[in-house]
N, C-alpha and C positions, 0 to 999 in steps of 0.2 A: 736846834733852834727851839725857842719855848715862845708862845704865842696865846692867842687864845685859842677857847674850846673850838673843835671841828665841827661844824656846819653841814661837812660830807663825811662818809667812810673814803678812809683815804688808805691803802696796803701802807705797813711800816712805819704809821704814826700812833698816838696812844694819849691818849686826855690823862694831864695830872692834875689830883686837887692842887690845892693852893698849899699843903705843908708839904707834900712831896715835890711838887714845882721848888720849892723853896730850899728844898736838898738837896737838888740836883746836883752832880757831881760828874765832869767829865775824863777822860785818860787824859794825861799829863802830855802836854800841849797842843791838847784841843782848847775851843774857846766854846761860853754858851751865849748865845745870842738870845736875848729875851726883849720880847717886842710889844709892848704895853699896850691893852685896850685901848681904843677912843672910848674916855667915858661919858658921851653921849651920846656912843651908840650900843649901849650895855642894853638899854633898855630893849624889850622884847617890841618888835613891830608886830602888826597885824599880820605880815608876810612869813613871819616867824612862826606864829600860831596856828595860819593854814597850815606851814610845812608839818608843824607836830602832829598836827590831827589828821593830816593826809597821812603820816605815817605811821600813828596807830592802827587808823582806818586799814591801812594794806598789812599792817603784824596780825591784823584781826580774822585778816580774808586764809592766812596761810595757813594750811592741814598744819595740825601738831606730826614731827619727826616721829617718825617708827621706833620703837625700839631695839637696841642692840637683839641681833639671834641670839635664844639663849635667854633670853630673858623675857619677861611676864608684867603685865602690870596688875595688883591684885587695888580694887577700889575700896576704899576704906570703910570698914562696919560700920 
């Protein structure tokens, strides 16, 4: 099924642009079901905008990942 962009993290779905949407190609007799925006709700609401900035705001809060044992991080001269 091809839809619009995800809203949430969903396990086992995956955002394509718009030329890879367009190449899709499925095993031979499968069907792809493509389900076309409302385009008057393309537009970004205010609810949209909270959601982005709240979740920058929390990528912002998260310790950076340790690195692999074994390896080093040298900061740049």
């Amino acid at each position: 099924m091809l839809g619009p962009l995800a809203t949430a993290a969903e396990p086992h779905t995956y955002d394509l642009c718009a030329e890879h949407a367009g190449r899709l190609s499925v095993p031979q007799g499968w069907n792809v079901i493509r389900l076309a925006p409302d385009p008057g709700a393309s537009a970004p609401s205010r609810d949209d905008l909270l959601a982005l900035a709240d979740a920058v705001r929390e990528a912002g809060r998260r310790p950076a990942p340790e690195p692999p044992s074994g390896l080093r991080l040298v900061p740049p001269e």
